[in-house]
Each structure stands twice: as structure tokens, then as C-alpha cells.
N, C-alpha and C positions, 0 to 999 in steps of 0.2 A: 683318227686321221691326224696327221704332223703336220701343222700350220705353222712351223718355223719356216724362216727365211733364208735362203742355201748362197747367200751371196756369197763372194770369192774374200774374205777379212784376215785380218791378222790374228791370231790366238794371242798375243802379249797382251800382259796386263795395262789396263786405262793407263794415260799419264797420269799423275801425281801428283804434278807439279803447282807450285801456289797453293800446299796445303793448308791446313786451317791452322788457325791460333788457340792452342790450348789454354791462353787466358783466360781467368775468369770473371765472367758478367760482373760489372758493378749495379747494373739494374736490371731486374728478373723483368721489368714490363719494357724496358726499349731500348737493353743489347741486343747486338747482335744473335742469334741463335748458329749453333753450331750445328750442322748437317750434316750425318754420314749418308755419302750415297753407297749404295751397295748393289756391284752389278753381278747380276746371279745368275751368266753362263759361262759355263767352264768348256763347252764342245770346240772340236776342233772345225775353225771355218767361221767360228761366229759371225751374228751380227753386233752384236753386243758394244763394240768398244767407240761402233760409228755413232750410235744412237747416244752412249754413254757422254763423249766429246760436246755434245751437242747441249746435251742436259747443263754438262758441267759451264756452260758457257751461259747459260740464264740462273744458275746457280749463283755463279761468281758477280752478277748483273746485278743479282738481288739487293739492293744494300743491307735487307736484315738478315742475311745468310751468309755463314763461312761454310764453305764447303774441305769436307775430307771424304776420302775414297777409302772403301775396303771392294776388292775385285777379288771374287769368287775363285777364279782362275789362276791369282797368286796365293791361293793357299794350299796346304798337303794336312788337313784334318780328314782323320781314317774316319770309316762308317761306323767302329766300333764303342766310340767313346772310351778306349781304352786309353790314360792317363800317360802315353808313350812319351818318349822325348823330340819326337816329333810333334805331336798334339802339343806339347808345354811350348815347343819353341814357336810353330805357328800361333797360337792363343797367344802368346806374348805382341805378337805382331797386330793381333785384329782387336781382341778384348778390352784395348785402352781407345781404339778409336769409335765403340761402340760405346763403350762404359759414358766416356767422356760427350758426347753425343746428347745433343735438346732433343733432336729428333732424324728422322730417317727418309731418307727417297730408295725405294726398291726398283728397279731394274731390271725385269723377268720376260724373258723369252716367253713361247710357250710349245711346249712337249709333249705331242700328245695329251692334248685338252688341259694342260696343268703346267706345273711353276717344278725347276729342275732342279735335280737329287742334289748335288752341287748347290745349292742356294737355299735347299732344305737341311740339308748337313751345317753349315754354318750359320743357318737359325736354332737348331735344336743344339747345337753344343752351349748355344749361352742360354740365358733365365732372366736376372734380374736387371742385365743389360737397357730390355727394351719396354720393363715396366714404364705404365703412366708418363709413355711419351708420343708421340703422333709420327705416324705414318703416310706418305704421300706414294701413288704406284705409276709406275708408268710401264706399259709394256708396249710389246712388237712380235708380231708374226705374220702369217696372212689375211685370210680374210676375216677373219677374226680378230684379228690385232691384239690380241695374244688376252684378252681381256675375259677367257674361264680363268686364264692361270692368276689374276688379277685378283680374283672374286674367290677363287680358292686361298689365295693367301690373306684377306682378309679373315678368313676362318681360325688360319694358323697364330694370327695376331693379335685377335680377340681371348684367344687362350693361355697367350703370352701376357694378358692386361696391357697391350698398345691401345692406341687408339687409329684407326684408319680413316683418312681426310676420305668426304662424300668423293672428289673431280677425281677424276684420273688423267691421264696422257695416254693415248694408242695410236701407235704406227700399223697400220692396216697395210700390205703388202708392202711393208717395209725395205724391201732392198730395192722396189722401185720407185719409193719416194725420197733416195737418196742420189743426188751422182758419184759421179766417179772419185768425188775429190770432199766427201763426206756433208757436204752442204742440200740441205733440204729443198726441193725446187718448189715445194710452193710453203713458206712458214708460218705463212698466216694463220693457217687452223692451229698448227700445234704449238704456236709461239702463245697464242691466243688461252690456249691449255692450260699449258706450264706456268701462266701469269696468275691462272685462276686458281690451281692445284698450291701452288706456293703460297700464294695469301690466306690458305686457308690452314697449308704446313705452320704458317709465321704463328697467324691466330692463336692456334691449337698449343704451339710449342709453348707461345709467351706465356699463355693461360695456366697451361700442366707445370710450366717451371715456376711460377709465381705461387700457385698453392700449394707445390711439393717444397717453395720455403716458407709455408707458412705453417704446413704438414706434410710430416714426412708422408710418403702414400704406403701403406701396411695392406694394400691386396682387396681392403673390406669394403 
């Protein structure tokens, strides 16, 4: 069963704008952390970029979060993993905002009970990207609120050596719990969420970044 949400959206890629500062931390325990969010639907129609706007705005709230985007939907990496000049030139675009990256907010529809080829393709082209750093998820579909594709990608995560935060964020009939003009009509639950989900992203990040300068992390 397809528990996405068929609202009428744009396919353009998330804005962009006010990306993060590639600076770096002068204190591993209370800089800022740098956050890639990563929105991982590429269909056409999405709901993706409403939900995404959304995120990015308790993102940018956070004080211990800089946020940068990589959207799934502006990338052209083949299924192949073949080393094309189109793979080198997209990878040049995504692999320094992930390299560079404390940690990560995912952003997955769900598709038929799971997390989409598109969002699985631009996890398995990278490796050491997303070692020994923490994961926060948030998804969206219907009645389910996209939350197998959720729990499936923590699978995928665990064997990447991420770590994935306990909270999640789910939008449950997601295209009706948005209006017309992308504002949530009721945001208490999931403002509520995203507070708890982030504090635990912050935690996690400070923690992983403070021991990976103290050791580097080698997988064991």
C-alpha cells in the first residue's frame, strides 16, 4: 500500500538559502553543530519541500544548529555507481556538504512501506561521510506517517556506523496537515517533536565530535 501524500507541490529543489558556515568549531563541546538536512524525495508532485521549509525554520531557531541542505531532487547520480563525469560532478556538489557535516536530519516520504530509491542512491554512493555521527528522522505520508520508511532507514544507518537519535518527527496525513500557504494548522505536536528530536541530534553530535577529537573513530 502507498501511504504517500499526493498533494499538488513543486518538484524544485528546497531553498538554500542562509546556508551554513563552513567554519570550523573552536570548541568540540558548545559550537555550534553543523547539520546537513537531507530531503529524500525526488517524485514528481512531492510533498517534500513543504515539510522540508518547515524543518528548516526550527533548524535555523536552534542556536546550536547551522543548517545546510543537500535535496535529493537536485542531484543526477546514476544507479550504477559508475565513476561517469556526471557522478564526479554531482559528488562534487553533495560529498563536501555531508563530509563536512556534525550530523544529519533525514527527510523521507514513504513508498510503499519504505524510504525512496532516490534517497537510497545518494546514501550508498558515500561510506565514510556518515561514520560516527547521529542521525535525527523525520518523515511524512499517511496514515502511517511515513514512519516503516523511518525504522527501515535506521537499519540502513546502523551499517553505515551512524548513530540514529531515539524521537522522531511524523506527519500523519501530511497534505492535510498543511494549508494552502505551507504553514502547519496545528504545530504544537510537531513543534513539540522537533524540539525533542534536535536536543537529542545536539547531544549526540557534541558527544561523537568531542571523542572523534579525542579519537579518531577506526569502525571497532
Amino acid at each position: 500500500m502507498n501511504t504517500t501524500t499526493t498533494a499538488n507541490t513543486t518538484t524544485d529543489p528546497v531553498n538554500t538559502t542562509d546556508a551554513a558556515s563552513t567554519a570550523d568549531p573552536v570548541n568540540p563541546t558548545t559550537a555550534p553543530l553543523r547539520v546537513t538536512l537531507l530531503v529524500g524525495s525526488n517524485r514528481h508532485g512531492r510533498f517534500g519541500p513543504v515539510v522540508a521549509d518547515w524543518l528548516l525554520d526550527h533548524l535555523r531557531a536552534h542556536d546550536d544548529l547551522v543548517p545546510e541542505v543537500v535535496d535529493v531532487a537536485g542531484t543526477d547520480l546514476p544507479t550504477t555507481f559508475a565513476p561517469s563525469p556526471e557522478a564526479t560532478a554531482a559528488l562534487a556538489e553533495i560529498t563536501p556538504k555531508l563530509a563536512d557535516a556534525d550530523a544529519f536530519v533525514v527527510l523521507t516520504p514513504e513508498y510503499n512501506h519504505s524510504f525512496p530509491a532516490g534517497l537510497k542512491n545518494v546514501i550508498d554512493w558515500h561510506f565514510t561521510e556518515w561514520r560516527a555521527k547521529p542521525v535525527g528522522l523525520v518523515s511524512y505520508g499517511g496514515l502511517a506517517g511515513g514512519l516503516r520508511a523511518a525504522e527501515h532507514l535506521r537499519q540502513v544507518f546502523a551499517e553505515l556506523h551512524a548513530v540514529t537519535v531515539r524521537d522522531t518527527v511524523s506527519f500523519h496525513n501530511a497534505g492535510a496537515s498543511f494549508d494552502g500557504e505551507g504553514r502547519l494548522r496545528d504545530p504544537s505536536g510537531p513543534g513539540a517533536a522537533a524540539k525533542t528530536m534536535l536536543d537529542q541530534l545536539v547531544w549526540w553530535g557534541r558527544a561523537l565530535r568531542e571523542a572523534k577529537e579525542k579519537r579518531p573513530y577506526d569502525g571497532v
